[in-house]
C-alpha positions in Angstrom: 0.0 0.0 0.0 1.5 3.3 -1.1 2.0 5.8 1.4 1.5 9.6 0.6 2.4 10.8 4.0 5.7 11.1 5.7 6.3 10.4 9.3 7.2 13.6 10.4 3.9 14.9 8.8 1.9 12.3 10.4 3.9 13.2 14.1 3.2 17.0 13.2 -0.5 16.4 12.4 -1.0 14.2 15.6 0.2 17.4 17.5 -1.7 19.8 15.8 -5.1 21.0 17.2 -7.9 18.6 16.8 -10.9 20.8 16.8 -9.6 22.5 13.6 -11.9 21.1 10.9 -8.4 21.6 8.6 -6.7 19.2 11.2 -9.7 16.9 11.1 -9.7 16.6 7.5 -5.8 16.1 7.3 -6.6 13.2 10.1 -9.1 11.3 7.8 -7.1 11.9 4.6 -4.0 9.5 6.2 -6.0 7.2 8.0 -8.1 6.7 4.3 -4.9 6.9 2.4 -6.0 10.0 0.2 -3.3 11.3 -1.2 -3.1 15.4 -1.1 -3.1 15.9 -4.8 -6.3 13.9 -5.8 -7.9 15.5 -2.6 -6.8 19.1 -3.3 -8.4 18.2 -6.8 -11.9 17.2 -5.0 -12.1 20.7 -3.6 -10.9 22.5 -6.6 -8.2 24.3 -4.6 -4.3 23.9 -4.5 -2.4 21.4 -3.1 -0.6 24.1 -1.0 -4.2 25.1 0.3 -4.7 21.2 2.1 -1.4 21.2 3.3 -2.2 24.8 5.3 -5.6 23.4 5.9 -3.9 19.9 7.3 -1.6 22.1 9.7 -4.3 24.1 11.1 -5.0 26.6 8.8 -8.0 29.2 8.2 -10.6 27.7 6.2 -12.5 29.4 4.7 -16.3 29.6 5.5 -17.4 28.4 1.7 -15.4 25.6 2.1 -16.2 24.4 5.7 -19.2 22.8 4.9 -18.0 20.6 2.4 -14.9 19.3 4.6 -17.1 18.1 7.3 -19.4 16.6 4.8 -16.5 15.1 3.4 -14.9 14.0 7.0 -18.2 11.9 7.7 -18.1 10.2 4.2 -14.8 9.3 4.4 -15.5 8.3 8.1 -18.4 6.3 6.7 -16.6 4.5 4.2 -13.5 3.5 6.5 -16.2 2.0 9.1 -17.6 -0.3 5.9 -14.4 -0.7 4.7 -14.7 0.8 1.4 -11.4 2.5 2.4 -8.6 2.7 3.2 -7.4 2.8 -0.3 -5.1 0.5 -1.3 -3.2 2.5 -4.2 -2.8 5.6 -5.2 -5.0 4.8 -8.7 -8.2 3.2 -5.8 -7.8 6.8 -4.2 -7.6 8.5 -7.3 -11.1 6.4 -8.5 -12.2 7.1 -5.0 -12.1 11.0 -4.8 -13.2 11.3 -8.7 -16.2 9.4 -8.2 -17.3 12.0 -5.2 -18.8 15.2 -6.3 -18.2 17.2 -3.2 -21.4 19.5 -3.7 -23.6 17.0 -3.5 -22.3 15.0 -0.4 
């Protein structure tokens, strides 16, 4: 299984604070193996913009809504095993297949 995180971003993320909804995403995104670029793709925004997000970052309010919607499908999916992918191509089929307005 490929792994798109290092471990001194997972240590980093596991120190950041957890009731950032940025932090929260970043959490679900390693434990569901979503790799940043096919997730930064989801939300139309850059790559840079989930790594600030992941670290605690603003968010910004029109995107808040469709993070936590996002948090509990992923959430949802891990619980019935759906994820966590197992390559970067299942995560990549994974995040395309989600339209993140209709969540």
């Amino acid at each position: 299984m490929a792994r798109p995180y290092s471990e001194q971003f997972i240590i980093a993320l596991s120190k950041a604070d957890p009731t950032r909804v940025g932090v929260q995403l970043g959490k679900v995104c390693v434990k569901a193996n979503l790799p940043t670029t096919h997730v930064a793709k989801t939300f139309k925004v850059s790559r840079m913009s989930i790594h600030s997000w992941f670290r605690g970052q603003y968010v910004r309010e029109q995107y808040y809504d469709r993070i936590v919607k996002f948090i509990n499908k992923v959430n949802k999916d891990t619980d019935n095993r759906i994820l966590p992918a197992m390559s970067i191509q299942d995560a990549k089929k994974y995040l395309e297949a989600i339209h993140i307005d209709n969540i």
